[in-house]
C-alpha positions as CSV (number, residue, x, y, z in Angstrom):
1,X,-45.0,34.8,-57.7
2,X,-41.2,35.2,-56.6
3,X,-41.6,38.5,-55.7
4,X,-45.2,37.7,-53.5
5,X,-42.6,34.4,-52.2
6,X,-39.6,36.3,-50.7
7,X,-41.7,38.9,-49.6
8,X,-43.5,36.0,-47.7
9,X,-40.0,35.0,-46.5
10,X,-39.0,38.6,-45.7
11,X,-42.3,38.6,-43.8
12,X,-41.6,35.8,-41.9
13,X,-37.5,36.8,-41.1
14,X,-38.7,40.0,-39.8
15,X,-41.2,38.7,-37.3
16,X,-38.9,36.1,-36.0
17,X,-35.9,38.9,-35.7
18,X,-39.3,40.9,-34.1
19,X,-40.0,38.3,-31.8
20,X,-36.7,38.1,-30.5
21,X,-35.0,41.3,-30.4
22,X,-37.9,43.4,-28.7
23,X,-37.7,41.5,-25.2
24,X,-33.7,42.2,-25.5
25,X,-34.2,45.8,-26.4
26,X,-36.5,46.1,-23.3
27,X,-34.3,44.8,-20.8
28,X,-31.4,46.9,-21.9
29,X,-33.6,49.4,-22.0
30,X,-34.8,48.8,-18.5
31,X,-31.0,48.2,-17.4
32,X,-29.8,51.7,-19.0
33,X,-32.7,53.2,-16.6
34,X,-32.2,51.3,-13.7
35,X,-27.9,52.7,-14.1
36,X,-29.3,56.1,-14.8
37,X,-31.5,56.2,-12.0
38,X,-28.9,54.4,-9.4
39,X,-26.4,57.5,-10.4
40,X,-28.9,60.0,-10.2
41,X,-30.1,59.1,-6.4
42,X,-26.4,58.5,-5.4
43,X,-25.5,62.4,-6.3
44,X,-28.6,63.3,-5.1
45,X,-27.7,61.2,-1.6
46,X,-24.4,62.9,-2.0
47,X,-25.2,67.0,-2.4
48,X,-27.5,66.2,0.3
49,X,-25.2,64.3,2.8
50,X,-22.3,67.0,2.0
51,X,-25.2,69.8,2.4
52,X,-23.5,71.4,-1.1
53,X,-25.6,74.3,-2.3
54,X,-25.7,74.3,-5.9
55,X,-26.9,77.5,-5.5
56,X,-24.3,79.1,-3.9
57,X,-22.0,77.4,-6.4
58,X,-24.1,79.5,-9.1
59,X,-24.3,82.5,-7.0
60,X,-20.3,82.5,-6.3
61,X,-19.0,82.5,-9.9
62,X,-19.8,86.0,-10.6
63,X,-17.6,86.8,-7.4
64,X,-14.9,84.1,-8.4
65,X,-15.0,85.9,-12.2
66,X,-14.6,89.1,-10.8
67,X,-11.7,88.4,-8.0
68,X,-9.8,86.7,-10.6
69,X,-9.7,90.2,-13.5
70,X,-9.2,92.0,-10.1
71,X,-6.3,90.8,-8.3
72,X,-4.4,87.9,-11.2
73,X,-4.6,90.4,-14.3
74,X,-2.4,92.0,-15.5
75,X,0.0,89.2,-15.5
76,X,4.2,90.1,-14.4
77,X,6.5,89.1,-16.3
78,X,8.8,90.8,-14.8
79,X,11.0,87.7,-13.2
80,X,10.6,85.9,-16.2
81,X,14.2,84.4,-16.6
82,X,13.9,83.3,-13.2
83,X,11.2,80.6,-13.4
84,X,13.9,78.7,-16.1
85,X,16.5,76.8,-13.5
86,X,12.3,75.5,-11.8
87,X,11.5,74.8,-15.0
88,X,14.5,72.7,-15.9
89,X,14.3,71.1,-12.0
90,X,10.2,70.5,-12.9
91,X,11.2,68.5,-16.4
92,X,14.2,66.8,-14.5
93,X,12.1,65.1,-11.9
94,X,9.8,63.6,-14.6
95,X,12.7,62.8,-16.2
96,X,14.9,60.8,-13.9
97,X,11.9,58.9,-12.4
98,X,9.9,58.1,-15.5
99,X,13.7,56.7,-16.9
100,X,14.3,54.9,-13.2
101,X,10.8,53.2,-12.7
102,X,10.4,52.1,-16.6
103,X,13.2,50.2,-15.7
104,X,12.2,48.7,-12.3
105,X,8.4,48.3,-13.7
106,X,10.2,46.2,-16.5
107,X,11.6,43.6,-14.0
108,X,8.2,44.0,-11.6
109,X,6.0,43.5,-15.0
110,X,8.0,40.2,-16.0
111,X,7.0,38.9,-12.6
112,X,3.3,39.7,-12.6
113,X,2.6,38.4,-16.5
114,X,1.4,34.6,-16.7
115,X,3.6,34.9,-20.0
116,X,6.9,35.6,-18.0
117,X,6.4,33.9,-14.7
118,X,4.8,30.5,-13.8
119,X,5.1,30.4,-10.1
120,X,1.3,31.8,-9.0
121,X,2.6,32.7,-5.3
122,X,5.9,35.2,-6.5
123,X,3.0,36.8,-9.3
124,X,0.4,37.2,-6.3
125,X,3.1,39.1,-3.8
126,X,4.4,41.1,-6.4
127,X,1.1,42.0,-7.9
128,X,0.4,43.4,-3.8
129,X,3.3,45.3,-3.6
130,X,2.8,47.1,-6.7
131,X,-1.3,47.7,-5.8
132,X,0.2,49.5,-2.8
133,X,2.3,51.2,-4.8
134,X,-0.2,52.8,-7.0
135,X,-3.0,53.3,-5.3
136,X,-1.6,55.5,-2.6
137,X,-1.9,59.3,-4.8
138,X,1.8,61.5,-5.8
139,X,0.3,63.9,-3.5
140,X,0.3,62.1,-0.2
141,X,3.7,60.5,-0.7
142,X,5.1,63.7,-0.9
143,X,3.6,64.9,1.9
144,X,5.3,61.6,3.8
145,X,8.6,61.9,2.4
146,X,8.7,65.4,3.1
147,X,8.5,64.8,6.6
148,X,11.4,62.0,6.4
149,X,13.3,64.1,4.0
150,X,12.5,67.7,4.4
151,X,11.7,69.8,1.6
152,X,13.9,69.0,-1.3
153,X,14.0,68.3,-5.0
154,X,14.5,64.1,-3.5
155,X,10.8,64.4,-2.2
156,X,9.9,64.9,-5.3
157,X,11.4,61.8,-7.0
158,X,11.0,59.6,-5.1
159,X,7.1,60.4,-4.5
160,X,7.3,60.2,-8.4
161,X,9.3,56.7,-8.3
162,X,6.9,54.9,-5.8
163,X,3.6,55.8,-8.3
164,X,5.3,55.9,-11.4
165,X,6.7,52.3,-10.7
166,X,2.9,51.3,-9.6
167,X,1.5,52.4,-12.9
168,X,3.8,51.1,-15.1
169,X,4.2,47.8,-13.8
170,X,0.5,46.7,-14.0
171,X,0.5,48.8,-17.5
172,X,3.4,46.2,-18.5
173,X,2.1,43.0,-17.4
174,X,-0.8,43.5,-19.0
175,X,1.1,44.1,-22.3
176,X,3.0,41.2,-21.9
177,X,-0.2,38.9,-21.3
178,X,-1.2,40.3,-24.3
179,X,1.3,39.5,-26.2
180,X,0.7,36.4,-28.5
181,X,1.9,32.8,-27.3
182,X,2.2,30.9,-30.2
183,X,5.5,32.5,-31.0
184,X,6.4,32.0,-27.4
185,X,5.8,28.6,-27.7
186,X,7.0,27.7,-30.8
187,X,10.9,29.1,-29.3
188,X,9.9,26.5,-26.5
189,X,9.2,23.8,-28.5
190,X,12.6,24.3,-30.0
191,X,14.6,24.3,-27.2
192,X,15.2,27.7,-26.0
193,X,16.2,28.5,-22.6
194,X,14.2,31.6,-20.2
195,X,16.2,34.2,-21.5
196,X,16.3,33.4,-24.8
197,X,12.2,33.2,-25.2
198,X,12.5,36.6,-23.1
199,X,15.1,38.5,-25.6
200,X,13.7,37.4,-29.1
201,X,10.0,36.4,-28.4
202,X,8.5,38.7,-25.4
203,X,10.3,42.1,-25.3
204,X,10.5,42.6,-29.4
205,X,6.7,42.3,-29.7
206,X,6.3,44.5,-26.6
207,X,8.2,47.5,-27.5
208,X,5.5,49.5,-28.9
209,X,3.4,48.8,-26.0
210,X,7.0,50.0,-23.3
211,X,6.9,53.0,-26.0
212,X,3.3,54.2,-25.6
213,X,3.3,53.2,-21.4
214,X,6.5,55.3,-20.9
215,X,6.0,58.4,-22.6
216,X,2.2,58.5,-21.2
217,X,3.8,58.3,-17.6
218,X,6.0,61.3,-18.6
219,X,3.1,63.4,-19.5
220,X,1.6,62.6,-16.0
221,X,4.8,62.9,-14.2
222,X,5.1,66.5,-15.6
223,X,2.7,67.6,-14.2
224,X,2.3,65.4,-10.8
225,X,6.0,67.1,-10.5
226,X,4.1,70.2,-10.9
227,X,1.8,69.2,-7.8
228,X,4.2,68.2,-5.8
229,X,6.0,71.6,-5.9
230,X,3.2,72.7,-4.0
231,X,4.1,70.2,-0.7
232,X,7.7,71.4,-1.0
233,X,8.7,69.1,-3.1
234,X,10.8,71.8,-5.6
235,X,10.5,72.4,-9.2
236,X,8.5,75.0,-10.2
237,X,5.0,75.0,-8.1
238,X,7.1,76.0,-5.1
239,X,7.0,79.3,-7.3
240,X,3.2,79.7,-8.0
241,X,2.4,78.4,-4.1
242,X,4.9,81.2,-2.2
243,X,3.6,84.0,-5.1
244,X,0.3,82.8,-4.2
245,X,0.9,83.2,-0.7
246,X,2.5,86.3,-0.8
247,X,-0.3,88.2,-2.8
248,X,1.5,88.2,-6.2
249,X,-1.1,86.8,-8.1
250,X,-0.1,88.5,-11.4
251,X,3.4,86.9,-11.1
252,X,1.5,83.6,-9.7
253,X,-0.6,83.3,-13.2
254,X,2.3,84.0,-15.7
255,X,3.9,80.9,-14.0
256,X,0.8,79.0,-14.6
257,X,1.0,79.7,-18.3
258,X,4.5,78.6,-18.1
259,X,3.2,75.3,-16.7
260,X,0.4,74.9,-19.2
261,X,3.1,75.7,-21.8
262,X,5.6,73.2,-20.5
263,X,2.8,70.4,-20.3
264,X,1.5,71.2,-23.7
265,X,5.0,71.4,-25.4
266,X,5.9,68.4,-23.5
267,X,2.2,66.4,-25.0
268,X,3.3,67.7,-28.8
269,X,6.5,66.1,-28.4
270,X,5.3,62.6,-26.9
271,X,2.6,62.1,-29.3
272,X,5.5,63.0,-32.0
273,X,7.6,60.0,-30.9
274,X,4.6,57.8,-30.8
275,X,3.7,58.3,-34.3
276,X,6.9,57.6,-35.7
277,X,7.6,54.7,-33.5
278,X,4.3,52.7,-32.6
């Protein structure tokens, strides 16, 4: 009799959970194919709009295959040595404007957080100038400073600077608001001044997050210094765009394996730091 009961119950707690989980399941159902469908006819509108031929994409690879064991293999070595001073200029320009804009982004952060500023009007402005900042691409402020500047390892920075700055500041505000307020507001209810809530309650529970944003934007700024090389910017993809240019493509690809060296030696180290300090 207890067994016929609870499966009488069971009975009943699966048609209820029945009842109301299949109308659910068809409407995310019928959601997940009204997405899929919505993508689908917005590549298709967009092959046929940019009349791409997918199969001359297909068709070309054999001939892409081919130029590439042609003309970039073997790969020269010869010059080597050379590439080190654009290799060092490459790691400097990440270097100097990931360690300037962390530091800017810092103060531009502490203005955008809810946490670290109360006045809605200075977080709004801010918040603008920093949108700007990021959502113009590396690749065409380098092309702007390069007419203002000339070519020159300075393009290069500062085209760095400006997005870097972007990035990190929106990265850090968003820390910061995450950042837990009951600590913050137990220091208020004792009395402490701005700074003193800033120093001991905001910036020691956000160091792991200034860790992990920083040494992300390095990785990027590697190889967006890399990029920018190519605008005349320096570093070392001035190299691969006048070997490029001049027909050395052997000479062009062994820099290119010293650029996916230097990014992947640079990516072992960061994720290095960030196990032993977040």
């Amino acid at each position: 009799m207890e067994t016929g009961r609870c499966n009488g119950l069971w009975g009943k707690t699966m048609t209820k959970k029945s009842i109301h989980n299949i109308p659910i399941e068809q409407k995310d159902s019928k959601k997940t194919i009204g997405i899929v469908l919505a993508f689908t006819a917005l590549l298709l509108f967009s092959i046929y709009y940019l009349e791409i031929s997918v199969l001359e994409m297909l068709m070309g690879l054999p001939n892409f295959v081919l130029f590439f064991f042609e003309k970039f293999l073997p790969v020269n070595t010869e010059n080597l040595k050379q590439y080190i001073p654009s290799v060092i200029d490459t790691l400097g320009y990440a270097v100097i404007a990931t360690y300037l804009s962390s530091i800017l982004a810092f103060i531009f952060g502490i203005l955008i957080s809810e946490h670290t500023n109360k006045f809605k009007t200075v977080r709004v402005i801010v918040r603008g100038f920093v949108s700007v900042l990021r959502n113009i691409p590396f690749i065409i402020w380098g092309s702007l400073l390069v007419y203002i500047f000339g070519l020159g390892g300075i393009v290069g920075v500062l085209a760095l600077i400006l997005v870097t700055i972007g990035f990190l500041s929106k990265s850090y505000a968003e820390s910061i608001d995450e950042i837990s307020g009951d600590k913050l507001e137990a220091l208020q209810a004792n009395g402490a001044s701005y700074f003193q809530i800033l120093f001991h309650g905001v910036i020691p529970q956000f160091v792991p997050a200034w860790i992990n944003w920083t040494l992300f934007s390095f990785e990027i700024n590697v190889r967006a210094s890399v990029v920018l090389g190519l605008v005349g910017a320096g570093g070392i993809g001035v190299l691969i765009d006048t070997n490029i240019n001049l027909f050395k493509y052997g000479e062009a690809l062994a820099i290119i394996a010293v650029v996916v060296m230097i990014i992947l030696l640079t990516e072992f180290v960061t994720n290095s730091i960030r196990k032993r300090f977040v």
